[in-house]
C-alpha positions as CSV (number, residue, x, y, z in Angstrom):
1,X,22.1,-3.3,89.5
2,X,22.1,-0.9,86.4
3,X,24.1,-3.3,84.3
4,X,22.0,-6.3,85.2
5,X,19.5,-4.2,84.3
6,X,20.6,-3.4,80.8
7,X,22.2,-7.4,80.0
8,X,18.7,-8.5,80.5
9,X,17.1,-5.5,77.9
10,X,19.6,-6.9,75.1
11,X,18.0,-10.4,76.2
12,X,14.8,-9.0,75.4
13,X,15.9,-7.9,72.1
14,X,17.5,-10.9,70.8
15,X,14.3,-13.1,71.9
16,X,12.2,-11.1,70.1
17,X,14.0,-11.2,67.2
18,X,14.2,-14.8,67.3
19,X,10.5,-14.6,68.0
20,X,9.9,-12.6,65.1
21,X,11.8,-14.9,62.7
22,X,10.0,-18.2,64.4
23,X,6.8,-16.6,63.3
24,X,7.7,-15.6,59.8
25,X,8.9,-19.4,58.8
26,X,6.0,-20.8,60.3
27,X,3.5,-18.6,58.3
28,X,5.5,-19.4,55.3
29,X,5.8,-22.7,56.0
30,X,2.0,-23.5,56.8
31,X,0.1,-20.4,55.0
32,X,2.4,-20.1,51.9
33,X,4.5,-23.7,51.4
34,X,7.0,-24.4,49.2
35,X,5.6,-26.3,46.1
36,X,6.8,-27.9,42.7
37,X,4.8,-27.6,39.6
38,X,5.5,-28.4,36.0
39,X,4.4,-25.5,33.4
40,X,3.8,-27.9,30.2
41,X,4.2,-26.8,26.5
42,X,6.3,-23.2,27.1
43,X,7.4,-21.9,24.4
44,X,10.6,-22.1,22.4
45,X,11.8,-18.9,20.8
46,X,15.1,-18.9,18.4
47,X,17.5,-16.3,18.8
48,X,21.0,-15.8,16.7
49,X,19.4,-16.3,13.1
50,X,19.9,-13.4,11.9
51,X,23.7,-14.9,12.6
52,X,22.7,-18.0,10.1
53,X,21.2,-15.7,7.6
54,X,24.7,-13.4,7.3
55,X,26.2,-17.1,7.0
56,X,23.5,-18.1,4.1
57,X,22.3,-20.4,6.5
58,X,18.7,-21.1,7.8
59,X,17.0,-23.0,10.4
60,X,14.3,-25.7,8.2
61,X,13.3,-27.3,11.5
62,X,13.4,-27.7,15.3
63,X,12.7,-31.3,17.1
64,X,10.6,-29.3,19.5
65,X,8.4,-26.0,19.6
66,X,7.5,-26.3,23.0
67,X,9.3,-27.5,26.3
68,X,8.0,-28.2,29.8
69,X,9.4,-26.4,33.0
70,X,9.1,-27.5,36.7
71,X,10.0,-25.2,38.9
72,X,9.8,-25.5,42.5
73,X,8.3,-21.7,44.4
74,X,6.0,-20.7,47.0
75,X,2.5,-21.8,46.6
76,X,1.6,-17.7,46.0
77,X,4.2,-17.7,43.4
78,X,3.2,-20.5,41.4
79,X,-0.3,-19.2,41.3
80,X,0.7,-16.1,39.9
81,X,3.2,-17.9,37.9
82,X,0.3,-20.5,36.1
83,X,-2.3,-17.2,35.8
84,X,0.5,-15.7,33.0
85,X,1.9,-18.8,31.6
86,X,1.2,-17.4,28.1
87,X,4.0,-14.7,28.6
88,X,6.8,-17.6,29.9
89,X,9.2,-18.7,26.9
90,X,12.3,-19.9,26.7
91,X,15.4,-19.3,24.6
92,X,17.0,-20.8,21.5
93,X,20.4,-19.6,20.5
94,X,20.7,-21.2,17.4
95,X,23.8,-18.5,16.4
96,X,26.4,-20.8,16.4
97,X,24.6,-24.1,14.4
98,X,25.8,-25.0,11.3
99,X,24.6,-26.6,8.5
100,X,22.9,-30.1,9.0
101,X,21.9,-31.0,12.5
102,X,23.1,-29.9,15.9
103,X,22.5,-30.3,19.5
104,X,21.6,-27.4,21.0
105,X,20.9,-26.4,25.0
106,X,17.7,-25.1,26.0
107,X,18.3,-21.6,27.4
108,X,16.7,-20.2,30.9
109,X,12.7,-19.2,30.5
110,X,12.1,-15.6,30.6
111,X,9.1,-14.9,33.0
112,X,6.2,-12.6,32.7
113,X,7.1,-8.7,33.4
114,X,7.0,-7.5,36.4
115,X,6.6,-10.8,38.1
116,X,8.2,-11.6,41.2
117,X,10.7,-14.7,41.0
118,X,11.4,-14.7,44.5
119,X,12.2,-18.3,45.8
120,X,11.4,-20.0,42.6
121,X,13.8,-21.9,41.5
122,X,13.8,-24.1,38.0
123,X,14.7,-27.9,38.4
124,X,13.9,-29.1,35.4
125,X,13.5,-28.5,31.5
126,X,12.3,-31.3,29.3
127,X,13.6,-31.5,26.9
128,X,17.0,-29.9,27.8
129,X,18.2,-30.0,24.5
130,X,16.5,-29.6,20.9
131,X,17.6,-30.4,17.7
132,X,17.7,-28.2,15.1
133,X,18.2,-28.5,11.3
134,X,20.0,-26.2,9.6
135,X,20.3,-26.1,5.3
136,X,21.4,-23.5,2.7
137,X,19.3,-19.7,2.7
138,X,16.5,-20.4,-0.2
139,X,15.3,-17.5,-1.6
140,X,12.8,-16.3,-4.0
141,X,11.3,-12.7,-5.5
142,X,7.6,-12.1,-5.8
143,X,5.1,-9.5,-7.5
144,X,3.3,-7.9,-4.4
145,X,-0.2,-8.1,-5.4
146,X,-3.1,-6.0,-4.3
147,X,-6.1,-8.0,-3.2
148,X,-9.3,-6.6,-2.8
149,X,-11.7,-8.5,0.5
150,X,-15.3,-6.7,-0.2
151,X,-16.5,-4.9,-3.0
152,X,-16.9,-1.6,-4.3
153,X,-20.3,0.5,-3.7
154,X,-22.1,0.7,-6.3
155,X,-21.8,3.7,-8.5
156,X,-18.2,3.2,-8.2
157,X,-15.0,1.8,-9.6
158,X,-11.2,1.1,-8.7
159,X,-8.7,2.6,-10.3
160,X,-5.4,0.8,-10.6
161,X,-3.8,0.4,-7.3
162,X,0.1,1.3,-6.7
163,X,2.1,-0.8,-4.4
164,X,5.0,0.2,-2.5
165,X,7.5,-1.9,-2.5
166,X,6.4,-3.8,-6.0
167,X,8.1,-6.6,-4.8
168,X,9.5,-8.8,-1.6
169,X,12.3,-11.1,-1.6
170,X,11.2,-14.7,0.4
171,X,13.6,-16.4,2.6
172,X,13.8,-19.5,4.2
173,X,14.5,-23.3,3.6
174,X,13.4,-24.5,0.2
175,X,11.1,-26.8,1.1
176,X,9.1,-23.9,3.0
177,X,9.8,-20.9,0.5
178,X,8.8,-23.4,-2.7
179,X,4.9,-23.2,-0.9
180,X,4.6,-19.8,-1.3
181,X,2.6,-18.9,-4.9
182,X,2.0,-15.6,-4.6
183,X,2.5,-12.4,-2.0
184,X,-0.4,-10.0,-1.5
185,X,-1.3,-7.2,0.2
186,X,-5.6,-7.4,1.5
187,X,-7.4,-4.0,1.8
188,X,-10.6,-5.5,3.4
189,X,-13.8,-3.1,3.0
190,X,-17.1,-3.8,2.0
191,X,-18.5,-1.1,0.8
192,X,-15.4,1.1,-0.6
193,X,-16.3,4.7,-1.8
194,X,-12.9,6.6,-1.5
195,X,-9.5,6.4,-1.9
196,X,-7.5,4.6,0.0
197,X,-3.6,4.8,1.3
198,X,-2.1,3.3,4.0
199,X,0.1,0.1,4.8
200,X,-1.6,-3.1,4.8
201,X,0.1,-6.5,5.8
202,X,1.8,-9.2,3.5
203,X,0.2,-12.9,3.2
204,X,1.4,-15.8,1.7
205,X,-0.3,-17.8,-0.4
206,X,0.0,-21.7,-1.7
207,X,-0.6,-22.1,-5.5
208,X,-4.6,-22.5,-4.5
209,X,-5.0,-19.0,-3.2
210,X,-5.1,-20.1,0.7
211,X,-2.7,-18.2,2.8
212,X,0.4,-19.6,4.5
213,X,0.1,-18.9,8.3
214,X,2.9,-21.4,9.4
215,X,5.9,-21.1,7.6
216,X,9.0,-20.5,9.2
217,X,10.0,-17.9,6.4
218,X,11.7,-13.9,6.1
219,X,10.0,-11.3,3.8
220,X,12.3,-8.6,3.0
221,X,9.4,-6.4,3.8
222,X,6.3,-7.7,6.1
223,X,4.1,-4.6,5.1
224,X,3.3,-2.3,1.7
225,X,2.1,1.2,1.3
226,X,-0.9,0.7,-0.7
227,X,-3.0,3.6,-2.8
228,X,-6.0,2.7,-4.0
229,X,-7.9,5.1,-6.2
230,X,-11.9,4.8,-6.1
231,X,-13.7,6.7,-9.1
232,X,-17.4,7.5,-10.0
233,X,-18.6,5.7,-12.6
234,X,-21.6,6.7,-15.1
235,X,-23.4,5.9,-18.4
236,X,-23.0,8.5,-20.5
237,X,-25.0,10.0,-23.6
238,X,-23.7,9.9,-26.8
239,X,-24.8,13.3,-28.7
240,X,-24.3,14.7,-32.5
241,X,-24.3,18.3,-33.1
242,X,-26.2,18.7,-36.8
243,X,-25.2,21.5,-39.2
244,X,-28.6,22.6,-41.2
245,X,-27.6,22.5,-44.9
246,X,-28.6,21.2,-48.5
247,X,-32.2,22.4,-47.3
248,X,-31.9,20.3,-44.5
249,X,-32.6,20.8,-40.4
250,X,-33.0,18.4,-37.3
251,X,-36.5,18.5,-37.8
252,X,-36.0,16.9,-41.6
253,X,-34.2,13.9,-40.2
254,X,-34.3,11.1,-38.4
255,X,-30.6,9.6,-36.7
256,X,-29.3,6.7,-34.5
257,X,-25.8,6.7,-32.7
258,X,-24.4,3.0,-32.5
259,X,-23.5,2.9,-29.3
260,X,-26.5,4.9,-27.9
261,X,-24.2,5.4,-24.3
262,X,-20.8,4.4,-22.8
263,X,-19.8,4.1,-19.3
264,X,-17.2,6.3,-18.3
265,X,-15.3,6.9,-14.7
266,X,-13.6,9.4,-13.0
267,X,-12.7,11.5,-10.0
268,X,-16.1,12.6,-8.4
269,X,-15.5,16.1,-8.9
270,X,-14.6,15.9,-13.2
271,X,-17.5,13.4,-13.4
272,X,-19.8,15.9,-11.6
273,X,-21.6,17.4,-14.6
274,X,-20.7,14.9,-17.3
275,X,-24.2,13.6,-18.9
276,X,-23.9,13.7,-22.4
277,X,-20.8,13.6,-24.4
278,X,-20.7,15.4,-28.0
279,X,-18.4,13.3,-30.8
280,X,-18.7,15.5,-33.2
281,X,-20.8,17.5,-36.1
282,X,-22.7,16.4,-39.2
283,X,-23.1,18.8,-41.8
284,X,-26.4,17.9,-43.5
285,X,-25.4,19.5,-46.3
286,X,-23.7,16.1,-47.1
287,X,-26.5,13.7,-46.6
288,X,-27.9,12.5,-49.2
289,X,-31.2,9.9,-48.6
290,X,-29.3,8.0,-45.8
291,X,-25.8,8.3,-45.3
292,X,-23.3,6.5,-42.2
293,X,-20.6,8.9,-40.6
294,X,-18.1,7.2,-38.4
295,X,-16.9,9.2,-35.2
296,X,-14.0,8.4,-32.7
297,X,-15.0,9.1,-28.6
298,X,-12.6,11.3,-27.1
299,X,-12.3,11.6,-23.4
300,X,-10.5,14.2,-21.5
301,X,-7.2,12.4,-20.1
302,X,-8.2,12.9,-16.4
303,X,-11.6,10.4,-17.4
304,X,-11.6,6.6,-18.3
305,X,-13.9,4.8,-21.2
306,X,-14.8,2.0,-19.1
307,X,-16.8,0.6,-22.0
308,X,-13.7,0.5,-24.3
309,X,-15.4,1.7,-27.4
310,X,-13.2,3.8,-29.6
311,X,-15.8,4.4,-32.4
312,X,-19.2,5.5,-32.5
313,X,-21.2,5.4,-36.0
314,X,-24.0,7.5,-36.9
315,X,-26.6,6.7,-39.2
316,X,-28.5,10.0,-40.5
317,X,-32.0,9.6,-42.9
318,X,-33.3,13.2,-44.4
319,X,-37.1,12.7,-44.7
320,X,-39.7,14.7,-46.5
321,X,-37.9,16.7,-48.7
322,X,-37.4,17.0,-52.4
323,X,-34.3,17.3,-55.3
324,X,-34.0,19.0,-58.2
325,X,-31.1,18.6,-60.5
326,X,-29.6,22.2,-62.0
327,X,-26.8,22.4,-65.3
328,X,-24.6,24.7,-64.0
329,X,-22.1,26.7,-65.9
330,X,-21.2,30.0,-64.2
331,X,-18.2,28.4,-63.2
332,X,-14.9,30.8,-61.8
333,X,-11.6,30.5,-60.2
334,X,-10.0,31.8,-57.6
335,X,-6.7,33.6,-57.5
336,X,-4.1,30.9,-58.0
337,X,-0.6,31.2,-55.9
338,X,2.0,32.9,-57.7
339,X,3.7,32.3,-60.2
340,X,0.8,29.7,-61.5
341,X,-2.4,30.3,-64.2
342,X,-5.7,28.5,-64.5
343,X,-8.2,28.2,-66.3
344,X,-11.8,26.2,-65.8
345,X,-11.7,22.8,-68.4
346,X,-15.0,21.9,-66.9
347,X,-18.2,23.9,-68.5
348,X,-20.5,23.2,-66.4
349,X,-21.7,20.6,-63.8
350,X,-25.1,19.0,-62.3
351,X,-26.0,20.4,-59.0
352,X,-28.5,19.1,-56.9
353,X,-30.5,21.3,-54.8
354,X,-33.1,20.1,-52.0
355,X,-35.8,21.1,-50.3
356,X,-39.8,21.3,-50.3
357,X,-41.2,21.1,-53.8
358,X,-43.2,24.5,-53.6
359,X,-39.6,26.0,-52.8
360,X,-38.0,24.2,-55.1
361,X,-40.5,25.1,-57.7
362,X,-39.0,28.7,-57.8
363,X,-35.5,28.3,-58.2
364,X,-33.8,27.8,-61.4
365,X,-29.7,27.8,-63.0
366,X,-29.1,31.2,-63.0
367,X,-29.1,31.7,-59.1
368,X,-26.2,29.0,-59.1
369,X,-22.6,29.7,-59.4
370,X,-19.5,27.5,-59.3
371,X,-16.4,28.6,-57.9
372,X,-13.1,26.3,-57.7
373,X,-10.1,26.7,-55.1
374,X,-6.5,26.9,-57.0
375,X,-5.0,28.3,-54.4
376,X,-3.2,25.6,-53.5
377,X,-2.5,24.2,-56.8
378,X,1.5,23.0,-57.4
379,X,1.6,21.2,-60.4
380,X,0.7,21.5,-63.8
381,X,-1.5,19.7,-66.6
382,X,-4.9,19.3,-65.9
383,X,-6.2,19.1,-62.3
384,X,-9.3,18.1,-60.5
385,X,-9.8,20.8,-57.6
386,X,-12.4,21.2,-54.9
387,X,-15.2,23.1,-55.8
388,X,-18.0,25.3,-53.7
389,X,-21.6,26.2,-54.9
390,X,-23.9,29.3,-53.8
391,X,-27.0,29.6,-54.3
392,X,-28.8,32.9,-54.5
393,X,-32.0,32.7,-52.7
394,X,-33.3,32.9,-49.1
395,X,-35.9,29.9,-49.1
396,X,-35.4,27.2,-47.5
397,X,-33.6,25.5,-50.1
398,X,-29.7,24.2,-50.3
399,X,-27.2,22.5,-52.3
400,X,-26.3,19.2,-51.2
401,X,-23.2,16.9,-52.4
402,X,-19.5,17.8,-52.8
403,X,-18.0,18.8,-56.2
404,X,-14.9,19.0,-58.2
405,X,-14.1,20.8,-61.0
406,X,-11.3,20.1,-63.9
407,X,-8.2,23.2,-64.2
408,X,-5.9,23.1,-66.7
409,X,-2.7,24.8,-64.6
410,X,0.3,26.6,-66.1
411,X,3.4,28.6,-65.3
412,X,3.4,32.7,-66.5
């Protein structure tokens, strides 16, 4: 009884397995079925040319980009299949294709990650073979070039940029490489205030400045560290300082400075309290009516003269003052070097003295004296040396020209 007992529980068990596997075939026959679908344009992606390229080789063309794939899976499959068809691609060992045209096999399509490929199966790829076109490794060295896409702000200016690497080697077939004009590196910014460093992608352009988005080419480097420096940039004053002399002061003259202003740039904080810029000084003692002095600009090294003036003139008019003309002849020497005697060959000289007439009214020869510089005399015979005149008086009154006087210079 017992052992019918237990045959018949082992019957049990093998009838519900048989059960069980009954049911799942029909649910996955009539809920999920078996289905065939062709996934069109997938596509191709070449492996093994970096093979070529060792060889001097390159791939100038494929017959076909793009295959189509019909696979046969369960309806659920397929549907996920389809919803990330962008991620399918198949392979393209081109590794072991030499120059000129070859036959090569389509390899097996690489499905989306993490995607279940149970029960599909691939019937078909069309085409199953592509031809590919292979020629000599063309090559070719350009400048990179910084490009700006936007504008400065105003108030602003861009300094010379430094790229990193300067240049990129282009490699490919020649017809493809020979499209490519120039190589740039595009900072895009509208507005740009501050300095900017970072990498910024290579693009190809044809010989009309439009980029090349389809070439089937290798850059030795797809990417360049770019610094670009951004400076403030100003108009500046020009200024004169004026030395009062010859009876002369600012308020006795009138002056213009040709240019008026230049525009300079620099880092924000060295351009901080630059308004005016001083080129020099003009001692008035050496004007005489109007008289033109000719300046350079300087600059600081750490600023820029955006305007590229290197020359300022300045054109200076004494007004309302008078001249009188003085015979001079209280003329001395001073200690020549040694070794060397002088003596004044010049008795006297005209000086002119200016100011207002009511000053000049009151001073006369005796308060002039000549005195001549031989201390740097090195020669001898007669020499004409620099001279300097004083005059004894505290108005407002001064000499005005330069002078010279005649030495005859000996040896002791």
């Amino acid at each position: 009884m017992m052992d019918r007992l237990r045959e018949s529980k082992w019957v049990y068990i093998l009838c519900s397995i048989a059960l069980a596997l009954l049911f799942w075939m029909y649910v996955r026959v009539t809920v999920d079925p078996t289905d065939t679908q062709t996934i069109r344009n997938v596509r191709v992606v070449q492996t093994g040319t970096s093979v070529l390229t060792s060889q001097g080789l390159t791939v100038a063309g494929i017959s076909d980009e793009t295959v189509d794939l019909q696979v046969e899976a369960p309806s659920s499959v397929i549907t996920n299949l389809l919803r990330y068809r962008g991620d399918i691609y198949v392979n393209l060992d081109v590794s072991r294709c030499v120059e000129g045209e070859n036959r090569v096999a389509v390899g097996q399509p690489v499905w989306p990650t993490n995607f279940s490929t149970e029960g599909l199966v691939l019937r078909e790829r069309d085409p199953s073979t592509i031809t590919v076109t292979v020629e000599e490794l063309y090559t070719r060295t350009f400048d990179v070039e910084f490009q700006l896409d936007g504008q400065v702000a105003d108030g602003y200016q861009m300094g010379l940029p430094a790229v990193e690497p300067e240049t990129v080697t282009v490699s490919g077939a020649v017809e493809e490489v020979s499209q490519v004009a120039r190589v740039v590196a595009v900072l895009t910014s509208e507005n740009l205030s501050e300095q900017y460093a970072g990498d910024l992608p290579l693009t190809l352009l044809d010989s009309a400045g439009n980029p090349l988005t389809d070439l089937s080419v290798t850059l030795s480097a797809d990417s360049a560290y770019v610094v670009v420096p951004v400076v403030v940039e100003r108009e500046v004053e020009l200024t004169v300082n004026f030395i009062p002399g010859g009876g002369a002061t600012e308020d006795d003259i009138t002056f213009d400075i040709d240019p008026r202003t230049i525009t300079v740039s620099g880092a924000e904080e060295d351009m901080a309290n630059l308004t005016q810029l001083s080129i020099g000084s003009v001692d008035l003692s050496r004007v005489t009516g109007t008289n033109t002095f000719n300046f350079p600009i300087s600059l600081d090294p750490s600023l820029e003269n955006v305007s590229g003036e290197t020359t300022a003139s300045v054109t200076v008019t004494v007004e309302g003052l008078d001249t009188a003309v003085f015979e001079v002849d209280n003329i001395s020497l001073t200690d020549p070097p040694a070794g060397y005697r002088a003596q004044a060959v010049t008795q006297a000289r005209q000086v002119t003295v200016r100011g207002r007439a009511e000053d000049l009214a009151l001073i006369d020869a005796s308060q002039l004296r000549i005195v001549a510089d031989v201390s740097n005399v090195t020669s001898t015979g007669q020499i004409s040396v620099p001279a300097r005149v004083y005059l004894n008086s505290a108005g407002s009154v001064g000499v005005i020209g330069e002078y010279t006087v005649v030495v005859e210079v000996s040896r002791r």
